[in-house]
PDB file of N, CA, C and O in Angstrom:
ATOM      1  N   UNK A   1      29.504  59.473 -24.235  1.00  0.00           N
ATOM      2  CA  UNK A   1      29.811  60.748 -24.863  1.00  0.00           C
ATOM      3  C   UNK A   1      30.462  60.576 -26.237  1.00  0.00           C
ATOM      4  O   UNK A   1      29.959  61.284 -27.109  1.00  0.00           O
ATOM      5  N   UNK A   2      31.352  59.883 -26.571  1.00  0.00           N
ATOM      6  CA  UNK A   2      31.763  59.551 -27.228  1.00  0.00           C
ATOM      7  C   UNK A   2      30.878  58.617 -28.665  1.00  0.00           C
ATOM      8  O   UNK A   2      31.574  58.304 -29.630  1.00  0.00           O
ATOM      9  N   UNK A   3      29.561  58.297 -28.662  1.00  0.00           N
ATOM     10  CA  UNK A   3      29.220  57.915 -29.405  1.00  0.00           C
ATOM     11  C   UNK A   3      28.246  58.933 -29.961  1.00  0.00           C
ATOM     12  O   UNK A   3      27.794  58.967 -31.106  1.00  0.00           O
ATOM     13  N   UNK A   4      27.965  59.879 -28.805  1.00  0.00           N
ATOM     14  CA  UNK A   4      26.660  61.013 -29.170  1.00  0.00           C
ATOM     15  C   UNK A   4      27.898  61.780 -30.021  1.00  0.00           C
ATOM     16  O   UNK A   4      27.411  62.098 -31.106  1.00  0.00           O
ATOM     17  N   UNK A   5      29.136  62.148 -29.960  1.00  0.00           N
ATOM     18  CA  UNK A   5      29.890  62.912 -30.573  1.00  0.00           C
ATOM     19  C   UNK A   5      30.559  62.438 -31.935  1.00  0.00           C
ATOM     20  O   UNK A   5      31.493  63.012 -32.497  1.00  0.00           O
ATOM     21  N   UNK A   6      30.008  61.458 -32.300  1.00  0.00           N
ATOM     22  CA  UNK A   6      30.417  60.344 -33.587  1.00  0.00           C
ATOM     23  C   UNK A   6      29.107  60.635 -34.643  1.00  0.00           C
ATOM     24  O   UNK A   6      28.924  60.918 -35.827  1.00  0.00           O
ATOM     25  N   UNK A   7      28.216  60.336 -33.237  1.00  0.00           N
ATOM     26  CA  UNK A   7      26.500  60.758 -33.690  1.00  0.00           C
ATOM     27  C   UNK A   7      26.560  61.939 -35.094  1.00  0.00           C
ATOM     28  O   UNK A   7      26.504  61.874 -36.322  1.00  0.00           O
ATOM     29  N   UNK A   8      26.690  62.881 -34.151  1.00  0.00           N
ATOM     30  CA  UNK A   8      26.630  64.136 -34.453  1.00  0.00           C
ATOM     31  C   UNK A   8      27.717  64.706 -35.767  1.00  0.00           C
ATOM     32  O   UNK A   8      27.266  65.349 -36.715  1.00  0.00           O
ATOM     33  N   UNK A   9      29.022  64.393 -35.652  1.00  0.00           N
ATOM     34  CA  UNK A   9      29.912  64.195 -36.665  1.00  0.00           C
ATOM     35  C   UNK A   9      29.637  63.498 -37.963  1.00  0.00           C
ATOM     36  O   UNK A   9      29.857  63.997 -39.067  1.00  0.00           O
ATOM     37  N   UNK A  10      29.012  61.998 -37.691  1.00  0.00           N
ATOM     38  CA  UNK A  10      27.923  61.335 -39.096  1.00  0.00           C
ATOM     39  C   UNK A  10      27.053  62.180 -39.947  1.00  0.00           C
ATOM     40  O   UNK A  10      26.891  62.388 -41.149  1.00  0.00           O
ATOM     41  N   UNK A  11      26.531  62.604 -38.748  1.00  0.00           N
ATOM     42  CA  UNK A  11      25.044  63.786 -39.195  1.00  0.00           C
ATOM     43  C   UNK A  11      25.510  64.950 -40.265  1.00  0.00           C
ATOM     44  O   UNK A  11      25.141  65.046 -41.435  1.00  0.00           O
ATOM     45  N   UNK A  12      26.480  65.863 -39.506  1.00  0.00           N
ATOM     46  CA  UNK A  12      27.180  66.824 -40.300  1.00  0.00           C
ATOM     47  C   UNK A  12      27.496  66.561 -41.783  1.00  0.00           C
ATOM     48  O   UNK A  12      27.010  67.273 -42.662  1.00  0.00           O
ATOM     49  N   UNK A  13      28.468  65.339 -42.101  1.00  0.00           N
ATOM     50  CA  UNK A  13      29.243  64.355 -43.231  1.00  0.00           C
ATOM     51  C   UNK A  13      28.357  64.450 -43.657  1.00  0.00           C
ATOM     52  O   UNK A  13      28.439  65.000 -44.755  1.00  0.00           O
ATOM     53  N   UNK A  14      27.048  64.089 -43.266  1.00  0.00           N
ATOM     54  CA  UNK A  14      26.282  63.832 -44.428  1.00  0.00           C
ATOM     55  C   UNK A  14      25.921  64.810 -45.161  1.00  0.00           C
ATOM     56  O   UNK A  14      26.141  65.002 -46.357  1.00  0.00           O
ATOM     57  N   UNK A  15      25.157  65.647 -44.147  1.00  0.00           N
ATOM     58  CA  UNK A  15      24.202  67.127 -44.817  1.00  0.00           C
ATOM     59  C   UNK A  15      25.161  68.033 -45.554  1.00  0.00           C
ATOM     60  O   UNK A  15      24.663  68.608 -46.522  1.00  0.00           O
ATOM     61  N   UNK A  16      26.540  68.301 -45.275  1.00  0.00           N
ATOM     62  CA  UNK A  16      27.482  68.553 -46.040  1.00  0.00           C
ATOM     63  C   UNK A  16      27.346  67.789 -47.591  1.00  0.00           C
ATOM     64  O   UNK A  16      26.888  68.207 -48.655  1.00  0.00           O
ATOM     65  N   UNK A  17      27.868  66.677 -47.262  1.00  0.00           N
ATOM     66  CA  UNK A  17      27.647  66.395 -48.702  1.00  0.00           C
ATOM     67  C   UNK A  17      26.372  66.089 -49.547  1.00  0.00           C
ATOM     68  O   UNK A  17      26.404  66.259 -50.766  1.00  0.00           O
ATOM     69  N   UNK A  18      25.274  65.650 -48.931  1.00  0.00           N
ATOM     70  CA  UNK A  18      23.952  66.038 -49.869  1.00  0.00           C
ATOM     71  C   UNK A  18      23.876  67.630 -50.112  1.00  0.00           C
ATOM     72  O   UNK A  18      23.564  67.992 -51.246  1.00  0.00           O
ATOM     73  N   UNK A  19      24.124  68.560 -49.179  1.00  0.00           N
ATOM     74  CA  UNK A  19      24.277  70.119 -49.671  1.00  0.00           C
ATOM     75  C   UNK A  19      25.038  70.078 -51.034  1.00  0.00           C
ATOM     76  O   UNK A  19      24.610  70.051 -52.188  1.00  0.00           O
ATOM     77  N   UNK A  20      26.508  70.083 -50.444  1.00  0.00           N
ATOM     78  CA  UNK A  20      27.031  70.275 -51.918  1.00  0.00           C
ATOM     79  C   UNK A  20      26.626  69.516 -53.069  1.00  0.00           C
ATOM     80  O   UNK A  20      26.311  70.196 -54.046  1.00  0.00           O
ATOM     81  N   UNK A  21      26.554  68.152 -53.197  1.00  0.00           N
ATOM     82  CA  UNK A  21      25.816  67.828 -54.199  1.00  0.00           C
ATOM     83  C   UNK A  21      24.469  68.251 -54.863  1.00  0.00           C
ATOM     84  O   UNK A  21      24.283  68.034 -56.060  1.00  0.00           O
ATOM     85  N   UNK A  22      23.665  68.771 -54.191  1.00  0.00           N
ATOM     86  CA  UNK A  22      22.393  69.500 -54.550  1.00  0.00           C
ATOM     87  C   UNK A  22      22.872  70.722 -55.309  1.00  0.00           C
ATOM     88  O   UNK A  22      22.693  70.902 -56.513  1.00  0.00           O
ATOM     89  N   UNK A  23      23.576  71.644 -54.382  1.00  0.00           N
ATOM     90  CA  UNK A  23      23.991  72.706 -54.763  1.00  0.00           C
ATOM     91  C   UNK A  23      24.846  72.345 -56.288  1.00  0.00           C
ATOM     92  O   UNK A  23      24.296  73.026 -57.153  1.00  0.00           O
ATOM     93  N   UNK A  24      25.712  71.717 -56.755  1.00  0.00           N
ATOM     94  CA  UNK A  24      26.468  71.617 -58.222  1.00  0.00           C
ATOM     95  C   UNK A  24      25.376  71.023 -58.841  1.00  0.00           C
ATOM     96  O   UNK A  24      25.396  71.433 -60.001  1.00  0.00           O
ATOM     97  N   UNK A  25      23.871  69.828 -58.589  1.00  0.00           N
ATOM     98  CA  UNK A  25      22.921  69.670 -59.392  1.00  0.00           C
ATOM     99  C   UNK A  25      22.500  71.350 -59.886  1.00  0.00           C
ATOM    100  O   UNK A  25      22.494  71.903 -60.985  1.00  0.00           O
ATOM    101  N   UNK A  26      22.215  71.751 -58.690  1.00  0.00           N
ATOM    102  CA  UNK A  26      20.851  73.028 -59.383  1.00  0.00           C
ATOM    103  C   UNK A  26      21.556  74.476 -59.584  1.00  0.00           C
ATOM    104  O   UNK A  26      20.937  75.314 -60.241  1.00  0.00           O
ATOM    105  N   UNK A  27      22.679  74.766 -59.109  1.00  0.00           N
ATOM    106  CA  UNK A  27      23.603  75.589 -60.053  1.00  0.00           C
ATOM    107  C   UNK A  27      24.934  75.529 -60.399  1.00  0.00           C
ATOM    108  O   UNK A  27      25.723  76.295 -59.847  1.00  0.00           O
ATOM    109  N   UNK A  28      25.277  74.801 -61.160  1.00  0.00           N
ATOM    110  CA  UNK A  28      26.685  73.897 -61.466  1.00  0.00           C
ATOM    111  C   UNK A  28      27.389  75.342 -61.745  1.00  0.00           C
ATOM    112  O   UNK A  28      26.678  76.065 -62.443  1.00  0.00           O
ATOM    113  N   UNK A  29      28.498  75.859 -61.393  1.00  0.00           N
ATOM    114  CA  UNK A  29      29.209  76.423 -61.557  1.00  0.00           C
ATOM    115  C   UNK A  29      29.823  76.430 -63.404  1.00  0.00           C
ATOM    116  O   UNK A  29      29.799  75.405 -64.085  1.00  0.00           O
ATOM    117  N   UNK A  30      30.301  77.715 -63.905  1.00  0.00           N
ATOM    118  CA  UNK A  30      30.340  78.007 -65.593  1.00  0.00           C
ATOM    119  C   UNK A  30      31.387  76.871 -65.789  1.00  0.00           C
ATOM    120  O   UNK A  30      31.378  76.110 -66.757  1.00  0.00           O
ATOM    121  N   UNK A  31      32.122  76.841 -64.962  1.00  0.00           N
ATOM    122  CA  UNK A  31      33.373  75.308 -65.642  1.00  0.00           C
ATOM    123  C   UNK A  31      33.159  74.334 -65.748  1.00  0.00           C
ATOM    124  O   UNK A  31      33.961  73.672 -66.407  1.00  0.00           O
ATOM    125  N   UNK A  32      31.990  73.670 -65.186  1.00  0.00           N
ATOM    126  CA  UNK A  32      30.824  72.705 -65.216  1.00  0.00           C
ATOM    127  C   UNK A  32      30.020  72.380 -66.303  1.00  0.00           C
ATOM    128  O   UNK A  32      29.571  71.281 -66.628  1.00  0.00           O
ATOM    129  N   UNK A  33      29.910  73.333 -66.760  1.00  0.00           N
ATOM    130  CA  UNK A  33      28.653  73.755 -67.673  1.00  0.00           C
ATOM    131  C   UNK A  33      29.633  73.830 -69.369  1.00  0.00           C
ATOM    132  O   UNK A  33      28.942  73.859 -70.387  1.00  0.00           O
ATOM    133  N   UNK A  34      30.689  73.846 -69.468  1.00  0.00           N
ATOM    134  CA  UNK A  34      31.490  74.738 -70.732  1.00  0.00           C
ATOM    135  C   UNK A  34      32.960  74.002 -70.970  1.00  0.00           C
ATOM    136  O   UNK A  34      33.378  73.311 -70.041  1.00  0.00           O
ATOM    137  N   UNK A  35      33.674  74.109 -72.042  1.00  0.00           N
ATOM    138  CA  UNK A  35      35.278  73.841 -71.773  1.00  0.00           C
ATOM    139  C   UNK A  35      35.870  75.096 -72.149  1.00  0.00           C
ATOM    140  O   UNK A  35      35.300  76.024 -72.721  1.00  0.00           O
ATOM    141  N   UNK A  36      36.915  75.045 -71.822  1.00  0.00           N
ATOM    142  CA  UNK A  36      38.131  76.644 -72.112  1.00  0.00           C
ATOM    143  C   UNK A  36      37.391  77.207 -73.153  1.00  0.00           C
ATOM    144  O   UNK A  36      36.842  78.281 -72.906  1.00  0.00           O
ATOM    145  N   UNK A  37      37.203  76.535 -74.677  1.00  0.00           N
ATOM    146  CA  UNK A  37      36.906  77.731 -75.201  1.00  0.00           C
ATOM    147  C   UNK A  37      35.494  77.970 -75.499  1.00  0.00           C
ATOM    148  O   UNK A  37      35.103  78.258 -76.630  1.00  0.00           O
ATOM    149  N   UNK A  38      34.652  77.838 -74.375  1.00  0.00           N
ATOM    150  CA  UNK A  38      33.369  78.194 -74.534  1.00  0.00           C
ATOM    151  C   UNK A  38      32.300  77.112 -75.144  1.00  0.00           C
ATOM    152  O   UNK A  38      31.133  77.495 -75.218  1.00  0.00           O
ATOM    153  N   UNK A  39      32.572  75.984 -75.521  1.00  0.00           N
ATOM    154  CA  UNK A  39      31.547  74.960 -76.180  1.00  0.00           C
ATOM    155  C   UNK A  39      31.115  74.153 -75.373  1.00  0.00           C
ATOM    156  O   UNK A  39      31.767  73.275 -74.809  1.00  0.00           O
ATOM    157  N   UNK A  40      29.809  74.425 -75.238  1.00  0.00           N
ATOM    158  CA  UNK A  40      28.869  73.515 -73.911  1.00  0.00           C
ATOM    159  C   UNK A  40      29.365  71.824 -73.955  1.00  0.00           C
ATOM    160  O   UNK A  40      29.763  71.455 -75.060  1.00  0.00           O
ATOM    161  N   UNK A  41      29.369  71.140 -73.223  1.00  0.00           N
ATOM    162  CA  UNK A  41      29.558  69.736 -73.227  1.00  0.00           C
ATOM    163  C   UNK A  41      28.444  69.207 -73.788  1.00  0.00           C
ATOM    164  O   UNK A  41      27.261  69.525 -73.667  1.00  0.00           O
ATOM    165  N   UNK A  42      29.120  68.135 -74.583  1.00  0.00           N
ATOM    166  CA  UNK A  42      27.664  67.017 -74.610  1.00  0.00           C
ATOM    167  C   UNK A  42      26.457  67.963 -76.314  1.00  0.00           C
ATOM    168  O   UNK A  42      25.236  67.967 -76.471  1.00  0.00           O
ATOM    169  N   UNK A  43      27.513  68.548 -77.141  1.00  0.00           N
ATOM    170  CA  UNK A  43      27.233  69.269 -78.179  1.00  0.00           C
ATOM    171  C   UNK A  43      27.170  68.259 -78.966  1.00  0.00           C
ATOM    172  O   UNK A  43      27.795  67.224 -78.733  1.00  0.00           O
ATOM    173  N   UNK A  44      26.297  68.442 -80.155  1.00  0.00           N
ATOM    174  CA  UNK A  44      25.851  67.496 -81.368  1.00  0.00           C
ATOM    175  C   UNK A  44      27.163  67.845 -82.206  1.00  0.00           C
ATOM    176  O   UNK A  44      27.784  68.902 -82.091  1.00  0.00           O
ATOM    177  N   UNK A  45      27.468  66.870 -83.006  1.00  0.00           N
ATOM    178  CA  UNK A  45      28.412  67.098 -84.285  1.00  0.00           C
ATOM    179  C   UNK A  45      27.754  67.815 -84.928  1.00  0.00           C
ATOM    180  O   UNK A  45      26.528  67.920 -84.915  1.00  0.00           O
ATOM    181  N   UNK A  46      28.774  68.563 -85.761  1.00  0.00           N
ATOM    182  CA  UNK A  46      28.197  69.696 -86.525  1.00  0.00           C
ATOM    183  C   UNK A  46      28.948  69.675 -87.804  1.00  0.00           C
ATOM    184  O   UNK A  46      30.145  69.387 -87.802  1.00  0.00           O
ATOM    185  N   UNK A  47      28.336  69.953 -88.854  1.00  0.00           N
ATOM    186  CA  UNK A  47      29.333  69.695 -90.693  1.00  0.00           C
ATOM    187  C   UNK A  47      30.481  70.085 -90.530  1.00  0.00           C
ATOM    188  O   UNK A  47      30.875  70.734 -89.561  1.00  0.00           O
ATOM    189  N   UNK A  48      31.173  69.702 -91.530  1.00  0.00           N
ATOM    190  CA  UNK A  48      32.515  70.341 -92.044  1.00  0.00           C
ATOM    191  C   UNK A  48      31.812  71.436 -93.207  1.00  0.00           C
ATOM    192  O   UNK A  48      30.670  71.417 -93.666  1.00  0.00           O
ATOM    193  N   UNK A  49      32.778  72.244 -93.449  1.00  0.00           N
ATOM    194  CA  UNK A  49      32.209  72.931 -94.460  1.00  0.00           C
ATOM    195  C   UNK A  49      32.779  72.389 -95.685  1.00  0.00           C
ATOM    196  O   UNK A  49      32.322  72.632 -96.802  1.00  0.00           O
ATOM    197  N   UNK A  50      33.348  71.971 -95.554  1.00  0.00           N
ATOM    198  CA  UNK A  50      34.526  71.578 -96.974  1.00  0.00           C
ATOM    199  C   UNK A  50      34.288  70.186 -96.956  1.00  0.00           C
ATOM    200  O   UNK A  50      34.783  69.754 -97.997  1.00  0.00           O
ATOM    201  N   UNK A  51      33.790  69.270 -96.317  1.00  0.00           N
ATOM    202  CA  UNK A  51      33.396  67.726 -96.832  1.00  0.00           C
ATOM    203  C   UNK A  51      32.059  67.591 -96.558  1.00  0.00           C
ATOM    204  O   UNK A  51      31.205  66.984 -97.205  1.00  0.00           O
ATOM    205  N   UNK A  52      31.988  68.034 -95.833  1.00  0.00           N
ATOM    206  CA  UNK A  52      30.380  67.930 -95.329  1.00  0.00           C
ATOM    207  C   UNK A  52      29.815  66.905 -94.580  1.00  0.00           C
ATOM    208  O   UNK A  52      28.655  66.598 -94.305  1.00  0.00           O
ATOM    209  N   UNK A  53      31.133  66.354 -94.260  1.00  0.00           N
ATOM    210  CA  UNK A  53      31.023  65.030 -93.113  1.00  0.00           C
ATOM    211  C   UNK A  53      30.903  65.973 -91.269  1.00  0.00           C
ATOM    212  O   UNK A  53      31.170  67.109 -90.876  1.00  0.00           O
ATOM    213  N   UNK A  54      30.434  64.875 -90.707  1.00  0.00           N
ATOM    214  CA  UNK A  54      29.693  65.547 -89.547  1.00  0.00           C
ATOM    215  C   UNK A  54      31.496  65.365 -88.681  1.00  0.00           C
ATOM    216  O   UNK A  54      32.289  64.477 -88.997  1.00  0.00           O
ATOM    217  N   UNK A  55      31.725  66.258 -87.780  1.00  0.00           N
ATOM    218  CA  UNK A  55      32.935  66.412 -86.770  1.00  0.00           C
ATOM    219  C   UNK A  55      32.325  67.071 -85.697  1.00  0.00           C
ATOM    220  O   UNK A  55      31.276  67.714 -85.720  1.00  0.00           O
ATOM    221  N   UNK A  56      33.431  66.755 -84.307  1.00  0.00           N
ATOM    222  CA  UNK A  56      33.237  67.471 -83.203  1.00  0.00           C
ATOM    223  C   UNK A  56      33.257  69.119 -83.198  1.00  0.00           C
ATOM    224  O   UNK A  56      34.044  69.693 -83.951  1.00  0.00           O
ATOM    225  N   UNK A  57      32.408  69.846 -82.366  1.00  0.00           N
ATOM    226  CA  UNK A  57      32.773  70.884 -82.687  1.00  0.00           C
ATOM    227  C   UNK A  57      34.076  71.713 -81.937  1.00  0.00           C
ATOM    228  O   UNK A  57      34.435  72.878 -82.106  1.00  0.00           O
ATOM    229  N   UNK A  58      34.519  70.881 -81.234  1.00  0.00           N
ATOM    230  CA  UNK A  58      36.201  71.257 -80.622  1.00  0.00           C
ATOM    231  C   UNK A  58      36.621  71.055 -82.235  1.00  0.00           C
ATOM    232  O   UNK A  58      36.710  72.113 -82.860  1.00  0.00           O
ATOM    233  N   UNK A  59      36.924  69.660 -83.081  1.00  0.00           N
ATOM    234  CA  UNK A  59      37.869  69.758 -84.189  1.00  0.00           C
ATOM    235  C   UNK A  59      37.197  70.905 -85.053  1.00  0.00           C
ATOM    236  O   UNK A  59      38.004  71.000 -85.978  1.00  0.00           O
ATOM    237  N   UNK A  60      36.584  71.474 -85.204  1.00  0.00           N
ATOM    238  CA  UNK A  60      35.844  72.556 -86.327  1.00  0.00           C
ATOM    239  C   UNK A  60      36.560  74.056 -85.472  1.00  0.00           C
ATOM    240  O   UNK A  60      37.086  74.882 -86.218  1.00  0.00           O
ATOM    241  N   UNK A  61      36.556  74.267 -84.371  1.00  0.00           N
ATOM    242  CA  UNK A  61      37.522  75.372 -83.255  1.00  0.00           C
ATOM    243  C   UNK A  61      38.655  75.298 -83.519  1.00  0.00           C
ATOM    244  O   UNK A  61      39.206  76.387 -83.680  1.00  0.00           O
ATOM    245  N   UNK A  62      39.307  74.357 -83.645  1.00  0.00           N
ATOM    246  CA  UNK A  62      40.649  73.911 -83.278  1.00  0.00           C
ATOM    247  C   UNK A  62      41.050  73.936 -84.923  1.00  0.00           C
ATOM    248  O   UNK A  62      42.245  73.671 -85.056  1.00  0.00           O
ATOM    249  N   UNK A  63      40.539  74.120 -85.880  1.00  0.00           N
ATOM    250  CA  UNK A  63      41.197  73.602 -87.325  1.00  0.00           C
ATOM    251  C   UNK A  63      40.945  75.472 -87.816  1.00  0.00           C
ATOM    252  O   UNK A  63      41.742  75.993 -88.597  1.00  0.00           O
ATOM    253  N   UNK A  64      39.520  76.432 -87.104  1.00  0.00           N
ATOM    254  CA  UNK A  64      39.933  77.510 -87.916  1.00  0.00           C
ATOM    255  C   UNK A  64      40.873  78.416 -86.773  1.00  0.00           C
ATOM    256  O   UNK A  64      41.673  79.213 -87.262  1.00  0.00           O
ATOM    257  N   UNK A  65      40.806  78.325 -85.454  1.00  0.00           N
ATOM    258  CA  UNK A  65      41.536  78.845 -85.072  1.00  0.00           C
ATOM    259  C   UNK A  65      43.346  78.201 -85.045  1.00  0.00           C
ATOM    260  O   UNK A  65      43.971  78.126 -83.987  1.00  0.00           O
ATOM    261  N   UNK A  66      43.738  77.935 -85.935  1.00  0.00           N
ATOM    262  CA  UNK A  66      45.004  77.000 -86.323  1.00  0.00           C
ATOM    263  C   UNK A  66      45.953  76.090 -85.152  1.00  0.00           C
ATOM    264  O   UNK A  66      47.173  75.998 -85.013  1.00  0.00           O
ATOM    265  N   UNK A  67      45.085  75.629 -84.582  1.00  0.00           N
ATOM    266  CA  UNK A  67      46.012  74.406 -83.811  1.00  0.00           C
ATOM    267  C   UNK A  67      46.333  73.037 -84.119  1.00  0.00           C
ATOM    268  O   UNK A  67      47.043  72.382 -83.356  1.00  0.00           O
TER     269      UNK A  67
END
């Protein structure tokens, strides 16, 4: 009894976690997807306007909204 009930407990562990993992692949929740202030992850550098050298676009957020 005791091994059919280990059985069965394995089984669960698993499909649980291939579920949830499937589930955050094919609809990752918005905090997943974004940071606090809205800029998707994994964004290309983008100009400065004033040098024209390429920066993150958090430092281009963060320099006009004054932090």
């Amino acid at each position: 009894m005791p091994k059919i009930a280990m059985t069965i407990y394995s089984w669960a562990a698993l499909v649980i976690s291939v579920g949830g993992i499937a589930a955050m692949l094919i609809a990752p929740p918005h905090s997943l997807r974004s940071d606090r202030d809205g800029v998707p992850y994994f964004t290309p550098r983008v100009e400065n306007p004033e040098t024209g050298s390429a920066i993150r676009l958090n430092d281009l957020i963060r320099h006009y909204r004054g932090d």
